[in-house]
N, C-alpha and C positions, 0 to 999 in steps of 0.2 A: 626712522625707516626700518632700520633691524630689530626694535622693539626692544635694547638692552636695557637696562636699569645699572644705570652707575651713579657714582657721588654726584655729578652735574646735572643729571635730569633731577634727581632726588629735588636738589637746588631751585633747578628751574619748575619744577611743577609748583612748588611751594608758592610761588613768585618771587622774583626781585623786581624792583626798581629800573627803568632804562634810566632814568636821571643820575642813578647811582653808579651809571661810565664814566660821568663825567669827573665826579670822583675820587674816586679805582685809580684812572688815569693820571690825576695830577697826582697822586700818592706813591705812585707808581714811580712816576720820573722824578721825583723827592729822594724816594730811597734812593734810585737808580746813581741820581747825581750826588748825595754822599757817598756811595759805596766805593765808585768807580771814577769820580773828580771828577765826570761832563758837566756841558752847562745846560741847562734848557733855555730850548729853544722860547720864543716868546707866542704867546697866542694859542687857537686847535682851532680843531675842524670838527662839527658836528654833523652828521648826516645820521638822518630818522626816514626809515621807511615809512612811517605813520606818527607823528609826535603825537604822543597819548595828550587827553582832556585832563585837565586838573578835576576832580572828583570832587562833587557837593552833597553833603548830607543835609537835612532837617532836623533838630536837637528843639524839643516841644520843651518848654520850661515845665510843664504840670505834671511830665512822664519823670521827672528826677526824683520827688518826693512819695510818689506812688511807685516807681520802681524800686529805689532805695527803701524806701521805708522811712527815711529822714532828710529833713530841708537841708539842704545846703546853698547857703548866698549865693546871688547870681555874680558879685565881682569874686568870691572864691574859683567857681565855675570858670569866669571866663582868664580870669588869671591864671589858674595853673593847665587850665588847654592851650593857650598861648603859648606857655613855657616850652609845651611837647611839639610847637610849629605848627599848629592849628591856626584857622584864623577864622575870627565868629565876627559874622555881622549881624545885631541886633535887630529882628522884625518885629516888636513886640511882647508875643504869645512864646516867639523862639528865636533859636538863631540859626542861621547860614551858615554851617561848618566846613570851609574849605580844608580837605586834606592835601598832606604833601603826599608827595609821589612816594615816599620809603614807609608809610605805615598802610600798607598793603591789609595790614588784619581790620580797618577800618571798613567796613561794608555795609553798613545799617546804624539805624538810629541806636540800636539795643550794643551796638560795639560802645557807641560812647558815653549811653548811660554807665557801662562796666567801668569805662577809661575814668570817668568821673568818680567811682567810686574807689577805684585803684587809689588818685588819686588825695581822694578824700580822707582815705585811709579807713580799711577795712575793720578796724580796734575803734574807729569812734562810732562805727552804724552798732544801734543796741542788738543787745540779742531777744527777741519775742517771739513767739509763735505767731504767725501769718495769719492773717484772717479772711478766709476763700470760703464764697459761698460756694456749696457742691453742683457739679450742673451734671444731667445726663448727657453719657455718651449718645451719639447715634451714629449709624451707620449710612454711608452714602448711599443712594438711592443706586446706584449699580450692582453696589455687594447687595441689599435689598433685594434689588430682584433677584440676583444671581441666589440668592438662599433660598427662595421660592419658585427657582425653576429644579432646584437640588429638591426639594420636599417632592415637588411632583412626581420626576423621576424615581425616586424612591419611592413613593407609592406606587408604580405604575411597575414597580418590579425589578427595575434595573440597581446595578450594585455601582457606586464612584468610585473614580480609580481616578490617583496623582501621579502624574508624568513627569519625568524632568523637562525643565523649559529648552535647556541644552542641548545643541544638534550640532552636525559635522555642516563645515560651510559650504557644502556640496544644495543641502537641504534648507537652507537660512540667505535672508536675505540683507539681514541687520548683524554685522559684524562686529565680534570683540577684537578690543584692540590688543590686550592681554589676554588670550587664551592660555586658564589653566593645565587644557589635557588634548591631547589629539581625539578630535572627533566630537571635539565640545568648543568648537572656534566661533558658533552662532547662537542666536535667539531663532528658535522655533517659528517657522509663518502658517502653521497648522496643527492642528490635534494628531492628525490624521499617525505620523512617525510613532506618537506615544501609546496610542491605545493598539498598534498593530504592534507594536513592541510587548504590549501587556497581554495581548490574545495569544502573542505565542508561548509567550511564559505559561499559561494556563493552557495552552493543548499540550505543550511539552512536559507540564505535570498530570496530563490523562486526564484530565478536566473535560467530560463531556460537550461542553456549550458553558454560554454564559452571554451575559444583555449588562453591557458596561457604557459609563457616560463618565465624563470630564468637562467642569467648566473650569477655563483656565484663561489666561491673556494667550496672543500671539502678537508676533513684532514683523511688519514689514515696512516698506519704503514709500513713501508717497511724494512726489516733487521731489526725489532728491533724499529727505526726511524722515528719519525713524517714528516709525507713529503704533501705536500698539491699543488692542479692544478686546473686551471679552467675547468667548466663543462658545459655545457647548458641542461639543464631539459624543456623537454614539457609537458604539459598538456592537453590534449582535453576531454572535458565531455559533456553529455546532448544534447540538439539540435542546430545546429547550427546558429548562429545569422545570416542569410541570407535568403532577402526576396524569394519569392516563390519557395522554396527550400525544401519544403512539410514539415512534422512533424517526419523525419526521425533523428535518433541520430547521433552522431560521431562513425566511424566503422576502421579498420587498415587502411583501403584504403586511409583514411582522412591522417592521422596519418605520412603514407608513404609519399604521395603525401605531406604534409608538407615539410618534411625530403628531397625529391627529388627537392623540390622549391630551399632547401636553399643551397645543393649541387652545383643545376644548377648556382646559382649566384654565389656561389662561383670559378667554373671554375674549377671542380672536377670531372672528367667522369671515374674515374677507380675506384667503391667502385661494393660491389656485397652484399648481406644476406647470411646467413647460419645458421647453427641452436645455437639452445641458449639454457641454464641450467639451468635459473636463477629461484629461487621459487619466486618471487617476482612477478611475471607473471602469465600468465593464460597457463597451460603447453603444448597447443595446436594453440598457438597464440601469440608467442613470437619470436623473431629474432636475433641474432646479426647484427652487421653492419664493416662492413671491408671498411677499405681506401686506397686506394694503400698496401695493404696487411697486412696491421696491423688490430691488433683491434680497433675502433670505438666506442663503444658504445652498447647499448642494444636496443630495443625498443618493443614497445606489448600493450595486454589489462593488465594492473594491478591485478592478483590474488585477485579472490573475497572476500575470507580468511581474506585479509587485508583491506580492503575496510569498514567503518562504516558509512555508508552513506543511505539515506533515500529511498525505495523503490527499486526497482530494477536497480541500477546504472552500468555506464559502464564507467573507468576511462579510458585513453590510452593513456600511457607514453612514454617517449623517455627520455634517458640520455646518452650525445654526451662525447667526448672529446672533447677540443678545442686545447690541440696541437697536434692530429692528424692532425686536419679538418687545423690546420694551415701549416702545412707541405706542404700539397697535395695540397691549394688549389693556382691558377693559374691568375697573370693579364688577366686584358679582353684584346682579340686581334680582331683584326679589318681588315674584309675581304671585300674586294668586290664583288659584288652582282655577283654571277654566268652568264656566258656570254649562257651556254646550255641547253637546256631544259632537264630536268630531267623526269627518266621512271621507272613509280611504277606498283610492281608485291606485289598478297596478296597469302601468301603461309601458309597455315596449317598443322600445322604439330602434329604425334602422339609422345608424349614425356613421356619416361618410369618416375613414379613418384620418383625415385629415381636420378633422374638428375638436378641440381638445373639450373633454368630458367637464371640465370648468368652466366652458361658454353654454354645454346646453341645460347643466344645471342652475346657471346665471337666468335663462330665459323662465326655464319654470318656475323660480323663486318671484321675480318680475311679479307675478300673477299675486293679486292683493289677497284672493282666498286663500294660500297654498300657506300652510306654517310650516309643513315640515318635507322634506324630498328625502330618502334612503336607496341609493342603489343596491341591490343582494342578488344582479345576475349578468354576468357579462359573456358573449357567447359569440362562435364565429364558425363554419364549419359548414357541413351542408346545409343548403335550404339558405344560404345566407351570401348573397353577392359578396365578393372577392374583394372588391373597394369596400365594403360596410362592415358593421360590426353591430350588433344584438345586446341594448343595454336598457335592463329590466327597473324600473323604481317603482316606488311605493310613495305616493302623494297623498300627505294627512290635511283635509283640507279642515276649515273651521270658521266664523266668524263673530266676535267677542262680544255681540249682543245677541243674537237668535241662531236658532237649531237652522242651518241652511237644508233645502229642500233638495230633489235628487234631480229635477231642470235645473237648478241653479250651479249644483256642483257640473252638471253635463256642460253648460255654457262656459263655467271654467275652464273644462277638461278640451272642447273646442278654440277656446282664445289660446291657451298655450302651445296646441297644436299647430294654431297658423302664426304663432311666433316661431315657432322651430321651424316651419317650414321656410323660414331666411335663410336658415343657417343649411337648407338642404335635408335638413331631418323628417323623418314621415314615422307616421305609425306602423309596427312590423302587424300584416292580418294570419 
């Protein structure tokens, strides 16, 4: 409960024996009654809050000569385990090794091939160099992708930065039991602590701006249950390190477009935003992020609340999942170049604020002519009802065996109109 380290925990973590009370005990009242002439008494009393199972291993007969390197007879084998209080029951191919309760270091098959060889004696196995064929490493398909979300980033401009995983229990929801240092008693359940830790380190050394990511794990509780995943955390603050690119800061837009770069490379086209709860954020400037229809992640300006940073600062965060983003995301496929000239309409449309711009681009997609949608005008102001909003796209239409005709794109341009018109959407005249 106090968390001391004395010679008896030392003891007890190690493990002992509970069989080995019994014992203790009778050695106990031995000495006791030479020392001091009592008699013992006759009989005990045992009481076990849980009497432990006598423990069984598996001991493969073809693992001793391939582990060792040399046969050794199976009445050798079972002779001198016997000796040590083992007890092997013969199934053929191996044997059933019951252990006693006082050889605690027994845990696996590979403890008793060693005991065997203890045994056998270390001066008769020969000496030769081992004969292993070479295999490749490889790497789990999580660090995998997590290396190929680290290229992207890195191409897309942003610099990696390593956090410690260490946080005050204030911040953490998966506790050490032995805390080294005040302020380091937790595992981290977010990015978020470390790279706001690292932005300030860099404004506090006159660092303009800077676009910083971290994939790292994070640990929190599920059922009870320490359970821990990878993340990717961004960071954008201050002005942008690119030339003539005015004196202007990092705003969502940046933030997004980040986010939409590493999508795209991934080969990821079914995520959409919706709204977000989180107080970590600025509560007017925050998002979620949907993947193929789970949740994603968060993303936004950082709550200023939290923010201790020098002047009027503007952080803008993002924290992904990475096995959502690894689920969904898709090999590159390889097309060739379009044989038809393609025919682009700009259509503006009045979109009630209540309709999220991920449904009406959902609807024009729908349209089997439309290959491509770009939004490049969002607007609101006079001339523009007070519920609506003014949102400008560019529809590249096409179809992969003939030059479509300018009736044919109009009857598109109509079908997708009286689909929007579900949603309340109309054309701005």
């Amino acid at each position: 409960i106090l968390g001391l380290r004395t010679e008896a925990s030392l003891r007890f973590e190690r493990g002992l024996s509970p069989e080995g009370v019994d014992l203790a005990s009778r050695r106990f009242c031995s000495l006791l009654a030479s020392f001091s002439g009592g008699k013992i008494a006759k009989g005990s009393v045992v009481v076990y809050l849980k009497k432990p199972a006598r423990r069984t291993l598996v001991l493969r007969k073809s693992r001793i000569p391939g582990f060792l390197g040399v046969d050794v007879p199976e009445n050798e084998v079972v002779a001198k385990l016997s000796r040590q209080g083992l007890r092997l029951s013969d199934r053929g191919s191996s044997w059933d090794v019951e252990i006693p309760p006082f050889r605690l270091d027994l845990q696996r098959e590979e403890d008793l091939l060693e005991e065997v060889a203890r045994l056998h004696g270390y001066d008769r196995i020969p000496e030769h160099a081992p004969c292993v064929f070479p295999r490749v490493g490889k790497k789990h398909p999580e660090e995998e992708f997590a290396d190929r979300v680290r290229d992207i980033l890195v191409g897309l401009g942003l610099s990696e930065a390593y956090t410690f995983p260490l946080v005050s229990k204030e911040e953490a929801e998966v506790l050490l039991r032995n805390p080294m240092a005040q302020g380091q008693e937790g595992l981290r359940k977010s990015l978020l602590p470390g790279l706001l830790s690292a932005v300030e380190t860099n404004l506090s050394a006159q660092m303009p701006g800077g676009a910083l990511f971290e994939v790292g794990k994070v640990f929190f509780l599920e059922n009870g249950e320490p359970r821990e995943e990878y993340r990717l955390g961004i960071a954008l603050f201050g002005r942008p390190p690119i030339p003539l690119s005015g004196k202007g800061f990092y705003g969502p837009a940046d933030l997004k477009g980040v986010i939409d770069g590493l999508l795209s490379a991934l080969r990821i086209g079914d995520f959409h935003l919706g709204p977000a709860d989180d107080p970590r954020f600025h509560p007017f400037r925050r998002a979620n992020l949907y993947v193929a229809g789970k949740f994603a992640g968060v993303l936004g300006e950082v709550n200023p609340k939290r923010l201790d940073l020098p002047g009027e600062r503007r952080v803008l965060f993002a924290e992904l999942k990475l096995s959502v983003l690894r689920e969904a995301a898709q090999a590159a496929v390889y097309k060739p170049l379009p044989r038809f000239p393609a025919s682009k309409r700009d259509l503006s449309l009045l979109v009630p604020l209540d309709i999220p711009e991920a449904e009406v681009r959902k609807k024009i997609l729908a349209e089997p002519l439309v290959e491509s949608v770009f939004l490049y005008d969002r607007y609101s102001g006079p001339g523009i009802p007070p519920d609506q909003i003014s949102l400008t796209y560019e529809l590249t239409f096409r179809h992969p065996e003939r030059t479509l005709s300018a009736e044919e794109v109009e009857e598109a341009v109509q079908r997708i109109l009286k689909a929007l018109g579900e949603l309340g959407v109309r054309l701005r005249l």
